[in-house]
VMD Tcl script that draws the C-alpha trace (Angstrom):
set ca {
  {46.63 -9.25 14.06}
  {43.94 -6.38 14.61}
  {42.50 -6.60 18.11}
  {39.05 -4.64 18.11}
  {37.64 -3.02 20.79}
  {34.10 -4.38 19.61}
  {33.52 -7.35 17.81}
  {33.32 -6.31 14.01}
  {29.89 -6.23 12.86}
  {28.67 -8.40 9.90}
  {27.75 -6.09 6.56}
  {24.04 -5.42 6.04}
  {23.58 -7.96 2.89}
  {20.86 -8.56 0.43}
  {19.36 -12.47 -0.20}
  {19.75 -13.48 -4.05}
  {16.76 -15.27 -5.85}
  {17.15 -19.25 -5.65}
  {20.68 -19.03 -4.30}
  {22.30 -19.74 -0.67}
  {24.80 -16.94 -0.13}
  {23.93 -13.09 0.61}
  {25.12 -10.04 -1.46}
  {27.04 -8.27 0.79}
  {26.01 -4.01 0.90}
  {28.78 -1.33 1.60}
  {27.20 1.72 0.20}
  {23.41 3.21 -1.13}
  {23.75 5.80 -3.89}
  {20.48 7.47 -5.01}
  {19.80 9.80 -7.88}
  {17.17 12.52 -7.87}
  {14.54 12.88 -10.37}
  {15.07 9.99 -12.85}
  {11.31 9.85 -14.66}
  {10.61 13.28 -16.26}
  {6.55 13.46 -14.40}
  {8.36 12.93 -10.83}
  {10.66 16.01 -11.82}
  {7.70 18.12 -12.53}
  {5.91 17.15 -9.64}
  {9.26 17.54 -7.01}
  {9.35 21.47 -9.01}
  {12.63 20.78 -11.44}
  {12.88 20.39 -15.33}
  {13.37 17.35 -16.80}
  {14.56 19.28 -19.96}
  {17.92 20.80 -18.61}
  {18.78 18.65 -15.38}
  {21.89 16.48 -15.38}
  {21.73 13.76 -12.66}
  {22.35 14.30 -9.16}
  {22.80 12.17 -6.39}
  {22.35 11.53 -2.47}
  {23.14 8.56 0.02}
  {21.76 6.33 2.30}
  {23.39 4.52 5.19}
  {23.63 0.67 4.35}
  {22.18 0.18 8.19}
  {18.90 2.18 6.37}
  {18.40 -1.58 4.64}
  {15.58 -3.35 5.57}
  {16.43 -6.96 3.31}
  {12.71 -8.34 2.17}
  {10.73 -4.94 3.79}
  {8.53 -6.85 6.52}
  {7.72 -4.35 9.71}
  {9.47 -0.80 9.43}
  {8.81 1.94 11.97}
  {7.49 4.96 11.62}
  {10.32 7.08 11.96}
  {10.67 10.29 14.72}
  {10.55 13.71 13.43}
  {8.50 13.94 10.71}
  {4.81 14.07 10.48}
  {5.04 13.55 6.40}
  {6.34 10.12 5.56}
  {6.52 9.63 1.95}
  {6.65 6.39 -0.07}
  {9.30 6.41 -3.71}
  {9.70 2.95 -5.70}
  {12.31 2.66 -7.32}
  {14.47 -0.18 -9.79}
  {17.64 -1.00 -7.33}
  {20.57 -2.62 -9.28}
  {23.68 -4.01 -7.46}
  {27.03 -4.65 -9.24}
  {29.44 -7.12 -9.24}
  {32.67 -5.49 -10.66}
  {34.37 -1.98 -10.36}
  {33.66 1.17 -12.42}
  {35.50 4.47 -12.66}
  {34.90 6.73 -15.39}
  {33.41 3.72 -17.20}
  {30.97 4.19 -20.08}
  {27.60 2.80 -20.55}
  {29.14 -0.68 -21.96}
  {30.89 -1.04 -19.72}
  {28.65 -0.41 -16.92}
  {26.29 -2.48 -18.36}
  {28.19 -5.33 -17.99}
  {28.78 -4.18 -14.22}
  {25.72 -5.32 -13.29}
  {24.85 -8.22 -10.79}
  {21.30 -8.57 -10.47}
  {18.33 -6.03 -9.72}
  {16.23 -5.36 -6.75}
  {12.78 -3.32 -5.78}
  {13.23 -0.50 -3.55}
  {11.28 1.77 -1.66}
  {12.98 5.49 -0.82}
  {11.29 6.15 2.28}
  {11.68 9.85 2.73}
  {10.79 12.20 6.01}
  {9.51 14.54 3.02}
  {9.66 17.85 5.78}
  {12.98 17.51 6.56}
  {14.14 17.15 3.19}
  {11.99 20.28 2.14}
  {13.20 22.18 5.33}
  {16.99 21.25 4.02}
  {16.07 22.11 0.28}
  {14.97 25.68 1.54}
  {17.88 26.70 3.84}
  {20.59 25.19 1.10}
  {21.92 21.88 2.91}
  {22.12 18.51 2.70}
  {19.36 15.83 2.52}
  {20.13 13.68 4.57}
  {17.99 13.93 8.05}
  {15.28 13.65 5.21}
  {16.90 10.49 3.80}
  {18.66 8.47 5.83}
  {17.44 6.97 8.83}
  {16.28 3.16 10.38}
  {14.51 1.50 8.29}
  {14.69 4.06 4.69}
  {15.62 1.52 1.96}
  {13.46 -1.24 1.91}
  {14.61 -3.91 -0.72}
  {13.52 -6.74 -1.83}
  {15.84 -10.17 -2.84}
  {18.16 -9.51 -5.86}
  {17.55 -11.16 -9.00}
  {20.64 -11.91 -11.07}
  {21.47 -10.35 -14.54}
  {23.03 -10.46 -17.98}
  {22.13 -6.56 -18.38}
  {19.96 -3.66 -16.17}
  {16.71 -3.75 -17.33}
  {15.38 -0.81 -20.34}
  {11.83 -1.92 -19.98}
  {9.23 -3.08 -17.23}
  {6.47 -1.89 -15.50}
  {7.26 -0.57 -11.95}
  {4.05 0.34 -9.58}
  {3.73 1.23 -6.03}
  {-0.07 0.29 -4.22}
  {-0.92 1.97 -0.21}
  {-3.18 -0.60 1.57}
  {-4.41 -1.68 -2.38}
  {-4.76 1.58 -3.87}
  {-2.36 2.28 -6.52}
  {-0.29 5.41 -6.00}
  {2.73 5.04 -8.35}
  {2.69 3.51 -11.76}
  {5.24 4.01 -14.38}
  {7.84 2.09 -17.24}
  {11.39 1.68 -16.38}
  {11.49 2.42 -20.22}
  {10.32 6.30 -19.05}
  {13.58 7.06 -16.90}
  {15.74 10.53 -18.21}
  {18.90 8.66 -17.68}
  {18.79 4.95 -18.49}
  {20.61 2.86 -15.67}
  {23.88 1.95 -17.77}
  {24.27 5.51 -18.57}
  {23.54 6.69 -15.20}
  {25.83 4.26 -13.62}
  {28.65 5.72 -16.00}
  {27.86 9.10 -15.29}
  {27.81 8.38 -11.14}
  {31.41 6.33 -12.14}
  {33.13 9.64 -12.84}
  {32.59 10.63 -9.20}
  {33.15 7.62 -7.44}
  {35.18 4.51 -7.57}
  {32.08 2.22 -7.34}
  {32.65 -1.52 -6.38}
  {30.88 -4.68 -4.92}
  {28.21 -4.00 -2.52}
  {27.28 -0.52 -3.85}
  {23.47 -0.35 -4.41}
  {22.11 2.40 -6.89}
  {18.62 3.35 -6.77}
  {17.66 4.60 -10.05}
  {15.07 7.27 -9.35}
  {10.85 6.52 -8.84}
  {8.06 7.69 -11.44}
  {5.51 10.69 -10.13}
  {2.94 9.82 -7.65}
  {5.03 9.73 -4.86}
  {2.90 10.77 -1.47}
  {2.29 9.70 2.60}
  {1.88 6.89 4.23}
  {1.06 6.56 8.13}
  {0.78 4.04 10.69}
  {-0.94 0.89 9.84}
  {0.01 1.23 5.96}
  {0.90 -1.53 3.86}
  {2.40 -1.01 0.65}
  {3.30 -3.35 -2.10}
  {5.48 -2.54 -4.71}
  {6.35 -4.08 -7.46}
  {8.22 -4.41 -10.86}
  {7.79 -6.63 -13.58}
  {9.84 -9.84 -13.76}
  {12.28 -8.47 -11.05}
  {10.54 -8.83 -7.91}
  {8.10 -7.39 -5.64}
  {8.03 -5.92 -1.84}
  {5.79 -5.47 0.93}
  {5.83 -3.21 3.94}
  {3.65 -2.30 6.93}
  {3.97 0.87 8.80}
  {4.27 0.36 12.85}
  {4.31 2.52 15.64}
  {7.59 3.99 16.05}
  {9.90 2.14 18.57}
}
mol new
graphics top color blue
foreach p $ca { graphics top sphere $p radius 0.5 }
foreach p [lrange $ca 0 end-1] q [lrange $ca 1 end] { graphics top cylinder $p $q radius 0.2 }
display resetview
């Protein structure tokens, strides 16, 4: 028997709509640039990009938003909602089909982003992820169970009322069962991996004192406030 030197820590884990039991989270996969107007807005072409992808830590979940810090070095805090889907079977180098049918339920997220760091990385050619990862980056709401990711649905993001992001899950470059079969030829992915499919353009800062709702159609919605940082 394995004797730890700490006691083993229990997974961050999602609640599920109208059931008991959590959905347990082991790893957050994110892809860049999913709706053609956020690509043009972020400076890339929707035209001639493939999909690319970053990570967040599973501690960045925040299960049902609520009170999320302002985090330390940045002084430009952006807000991305995105269509989260979780999956309930393995895929590697699947195809859309059967990626499709990979799917557990769906989720709103929120890809909070320390948009300096990342632009600081961008320009000197390294990784994302001071800009990305951190306490308190991927807000999500309960998971709804699924028969199949959804192709169509209104997704919006409002800051203290005022809508900031609105867009059509219908409007994403690479739908999510073809995305999830192109992100299966790099990875084994399992149960417990979270995929946030990408946010529509209008993506901008909040501060201290913020509340933001998001929101997508028959799926779920989230709120958030902003608090001084701890």
């Amino acid at each position: 028997m394995t004797a730890y030197l700490f006691g083993p820590v229990a997974p961050p884990a999602l609640p599920v709509v109208g059931e008991t039991g959590l959905y347990p989270v082991r790893r957050i996969f994110c892809v860049g640039r999913n709706y053609a107007a956020h690509a043009r807005e972020m400076g890339g072409d929707p035209v001639i990009e493939p999909p690319f992808y970053f990570t967040k830590c599973a501690t960045d979940l925040v299960p049902e938003g609520g009170a999320i810090a302002y985090p330390p070095a940045t002084a430009n805090f952006h807000h991305e909602v995105e269509l989260v889907v979780a999956l309930a079977a393995p895929l590697f180098q699947s195809d859309p089909g059967q990626a499709a049918k990979a799917v557990f339920g769906q989720a709103v997220g929120i890809d909070f982003t320390r948009r300096d760091l990342q632009t600081i990385a961008k320009k000197a050619g390294r990784p994302w992820d001071l800009g990305k990862s951190f306490d308190g980056a991927a807000p999500v709401s309960a998971l709804r169970r699924c028969t199949a990711p959804a192709t169509r649905g209104a997704i919006r993001l409002a800051v203290n009322g005022e809508t900031r992001q609105q867009g059509e899950i219908a409007d994403m470059i690479w739908p999510v069962a073809e995305l999830l079969a192109h992100l299966s030829q790099y990875h084994r992915l399992d149960v417990g991996d979270l995929i946030f499919t990408g946010t529509p353009d209008g993506v901008g800062p909040v501060v201290i004192g913020d509340r933001i709702d998001a929101e997508i159609d028959t799926i779920g919605h989230l709120s958030v406030m902003v608090t001084t940082p701890r």
